[in-house]
C-alpha positions in Angstrom: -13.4 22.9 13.8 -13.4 26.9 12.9 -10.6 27.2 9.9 -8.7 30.2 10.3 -5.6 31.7 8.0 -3.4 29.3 10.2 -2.3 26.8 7.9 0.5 27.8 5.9 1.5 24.7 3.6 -0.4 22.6 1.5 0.6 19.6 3.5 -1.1 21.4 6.8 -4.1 22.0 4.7 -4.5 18.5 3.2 -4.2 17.1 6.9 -6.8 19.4 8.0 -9.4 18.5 5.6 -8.8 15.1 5.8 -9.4 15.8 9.9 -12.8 17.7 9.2 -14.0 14.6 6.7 -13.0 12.3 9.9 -15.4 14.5 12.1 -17.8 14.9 9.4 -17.5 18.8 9.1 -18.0 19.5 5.5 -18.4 23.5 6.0 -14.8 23.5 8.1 -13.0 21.2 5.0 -14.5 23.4 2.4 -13.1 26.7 4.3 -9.8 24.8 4.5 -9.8 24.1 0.8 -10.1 27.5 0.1 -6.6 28.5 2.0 -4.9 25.3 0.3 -6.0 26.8 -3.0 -5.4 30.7 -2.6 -2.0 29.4 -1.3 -1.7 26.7 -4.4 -2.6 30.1 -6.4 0.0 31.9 -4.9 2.7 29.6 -4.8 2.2 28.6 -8.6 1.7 25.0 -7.3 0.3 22.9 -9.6 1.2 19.1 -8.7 0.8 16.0 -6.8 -0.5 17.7 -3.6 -3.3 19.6 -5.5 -5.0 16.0 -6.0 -4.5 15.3 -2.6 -6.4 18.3 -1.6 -8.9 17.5 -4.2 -9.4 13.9 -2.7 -9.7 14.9 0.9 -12.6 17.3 0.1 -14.3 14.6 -2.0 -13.9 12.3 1.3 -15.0 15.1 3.5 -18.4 14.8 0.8 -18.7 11.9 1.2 -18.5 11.1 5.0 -20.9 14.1 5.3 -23.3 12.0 3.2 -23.0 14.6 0.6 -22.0 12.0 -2.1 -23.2 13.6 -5.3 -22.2 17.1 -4.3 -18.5 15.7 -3.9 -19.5 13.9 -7.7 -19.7 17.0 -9.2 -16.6 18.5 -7.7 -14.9 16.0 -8.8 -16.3 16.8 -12.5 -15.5 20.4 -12.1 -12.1 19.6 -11.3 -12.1 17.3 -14.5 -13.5 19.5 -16.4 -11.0 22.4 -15.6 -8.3 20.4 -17.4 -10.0 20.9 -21.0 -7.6 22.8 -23.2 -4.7 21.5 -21.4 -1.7 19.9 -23.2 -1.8 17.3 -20.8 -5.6 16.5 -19.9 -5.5 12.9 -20.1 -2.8 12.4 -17.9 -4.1 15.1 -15.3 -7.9 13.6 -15.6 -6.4 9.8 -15.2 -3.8 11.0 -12.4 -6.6 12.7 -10.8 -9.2 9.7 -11.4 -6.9 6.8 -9.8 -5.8 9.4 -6.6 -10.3 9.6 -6.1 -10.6 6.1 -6.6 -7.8 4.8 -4.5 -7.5 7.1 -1.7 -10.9 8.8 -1.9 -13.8 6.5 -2.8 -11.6 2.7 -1.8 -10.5 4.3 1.4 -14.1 6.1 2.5 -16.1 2.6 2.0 -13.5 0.8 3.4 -13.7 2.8 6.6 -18.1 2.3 6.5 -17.5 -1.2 6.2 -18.6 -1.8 2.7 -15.9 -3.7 1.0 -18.5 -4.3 -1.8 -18.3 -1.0 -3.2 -14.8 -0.7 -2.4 -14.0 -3.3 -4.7 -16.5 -2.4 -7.0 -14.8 1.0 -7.7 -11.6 -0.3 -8.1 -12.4 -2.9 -10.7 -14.4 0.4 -12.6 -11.4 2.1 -12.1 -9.3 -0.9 -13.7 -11.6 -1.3 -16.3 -11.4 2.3 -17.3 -7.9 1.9 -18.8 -9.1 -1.1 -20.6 -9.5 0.2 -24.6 -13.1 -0.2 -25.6 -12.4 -2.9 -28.2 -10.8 -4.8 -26.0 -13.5 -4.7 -23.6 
């Protein structure tokens, strides 16, 4: 799939990297994420949809068997939320939309219900206060 300046919402673009990650075609998904975010940037979008687009380039990772190359986008997308007024919310927003619909949904789809449980407890237990723990 060739990505060319044909997608003009952030919807489109969401669908078509989610469509690359289900073909496996990382480079096409990371090209797509581009447009979603120069048009984020130009539309002064900043909500819901933005970890959507995040999430479907982590899948698109991870289907590619790229897992710890999507890891560390995900942490540069955490990361960029430092000095924010907002950070937690943005960083545990952003964490349950990865877990649920990124991670949950990507092993559910290569059969390993294991690991799909296994991140959702993690993600459960992250809300958990340490001392209660």
């Amino acid at each position: 799939m060739h990505s060319q300046q044909l997608l003009s919402s952030p919807e489109s673009c969401i669908a078509a990297i989610e469509a690359c990650a289900q073909i496996k075609d990382l480079e096409a998904a990371k090209g797509i994420y581009q447009q979603y975010r120069d048009l984020a940037i130009n539309q002064s979008t900043n909500d819901v949809l933005d970890n959507r687009a995040y999430t479907a380039l982590i899948k698109a990772y991870y289907t590619s068997g790229e897992e710890e190359d999507g890891l560390r986008f995900f942490e540069r997308i955490i990361q960029s939320y430092n000095g924010t007024l907002n950070r937690d919310e943005l960083a545990r927003n952003l964490t349950d939309t990865f877990v649920v619909d990124g991670l949950v949904d990507h092993y559910l789809t290569t059969g390993n219900l294991h690991q799909a449980l296994e991140s959702l407890k993690a993600n459960e237990l992250s809300r958990v206060p340490a001392h209660v723990q």
